[in-house]
C-alpha positions in Angstrom: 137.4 -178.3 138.9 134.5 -176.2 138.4 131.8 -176.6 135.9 128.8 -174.5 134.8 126.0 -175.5 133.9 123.6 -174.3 131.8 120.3 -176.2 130.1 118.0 -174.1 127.4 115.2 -174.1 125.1 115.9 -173.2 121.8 113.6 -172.8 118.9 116.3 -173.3 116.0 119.2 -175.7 117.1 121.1 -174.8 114.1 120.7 -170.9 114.6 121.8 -171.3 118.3 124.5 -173.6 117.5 126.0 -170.7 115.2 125.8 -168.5 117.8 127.6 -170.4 120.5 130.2 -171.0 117.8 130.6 -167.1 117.5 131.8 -167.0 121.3 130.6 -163.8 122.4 131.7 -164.6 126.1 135.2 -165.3 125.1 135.4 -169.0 126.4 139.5 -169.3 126.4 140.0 -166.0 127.7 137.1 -166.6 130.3 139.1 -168.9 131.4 137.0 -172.6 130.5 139.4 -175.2 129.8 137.0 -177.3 128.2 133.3 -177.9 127.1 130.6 -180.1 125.9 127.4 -179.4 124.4 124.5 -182.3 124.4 121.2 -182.4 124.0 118.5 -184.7 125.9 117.6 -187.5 123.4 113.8 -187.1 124.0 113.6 -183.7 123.1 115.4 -181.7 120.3 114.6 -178.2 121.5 117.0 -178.3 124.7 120.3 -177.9 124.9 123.0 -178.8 127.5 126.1 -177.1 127.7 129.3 -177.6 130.7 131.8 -175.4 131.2 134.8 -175.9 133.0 136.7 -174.0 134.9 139.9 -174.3 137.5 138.8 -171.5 139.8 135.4 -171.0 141.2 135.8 -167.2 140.6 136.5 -167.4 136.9 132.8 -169.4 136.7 131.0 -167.0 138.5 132.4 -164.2 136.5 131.3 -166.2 133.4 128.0 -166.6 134.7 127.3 -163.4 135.3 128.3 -162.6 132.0 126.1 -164.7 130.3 123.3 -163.7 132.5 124.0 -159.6 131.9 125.8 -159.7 128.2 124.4 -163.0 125.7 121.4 -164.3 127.5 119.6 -160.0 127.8 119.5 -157.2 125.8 119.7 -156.4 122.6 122.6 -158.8 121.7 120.5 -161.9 122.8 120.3 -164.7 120.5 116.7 -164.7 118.8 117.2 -169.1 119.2 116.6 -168.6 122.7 113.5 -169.7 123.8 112.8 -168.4 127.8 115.7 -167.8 130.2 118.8 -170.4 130.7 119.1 -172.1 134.1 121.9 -172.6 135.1 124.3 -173.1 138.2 127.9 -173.6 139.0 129.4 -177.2 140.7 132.0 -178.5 141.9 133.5 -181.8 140.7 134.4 -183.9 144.2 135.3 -187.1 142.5 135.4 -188.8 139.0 136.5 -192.0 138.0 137.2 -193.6 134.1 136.0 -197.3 134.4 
């Protein structure tokens, strides 16, 4: 398993919230089999978000078009506050307890 993830500032939670609902990276057909959005309990104006993938390939083509198609240009959310960081990982072990 593969995740991506991505931490941001955002100036409007609600208005970003919207946006990510919107999908405009196509999620399912970007191939994420499942996701979670949190935000840091000290401080309201960040957002967490993993992705997660099956193939390594599939994540890196997502990043990139994050990077070249929501997070630049003219389509890029006005809730965005500075540029996203993120990076891709790979899940070694997990364990319920």
């Amino acid at each position: 398993m593969y995740t991506l993830l991505i931490e941001h500032a955002v100036n409007d939670f609600d208005a970003w919230k919207r946006s990510f609902d919107s999908d405009p990276a196509d999620r399912a057909g970007s191939g994420v089999v499942s996701y979670r959005v949190s935000k840091p309990v000290d401080d309201s104006q960040r957002v967490l978000i993993e992705l997660d993938f099956a193939e390594r390939e599939r994540a890196e083509s997502m990043l990139d078009t994050l990077r070249t198609r929501v997070w630049s240009g003219p389509g890029r959310p006005a809730s965005l506050d500075g540029m996203p960081d993120a990076r891709i990982v790979e899940s070694l072990e997990a364990k319920v307890l």
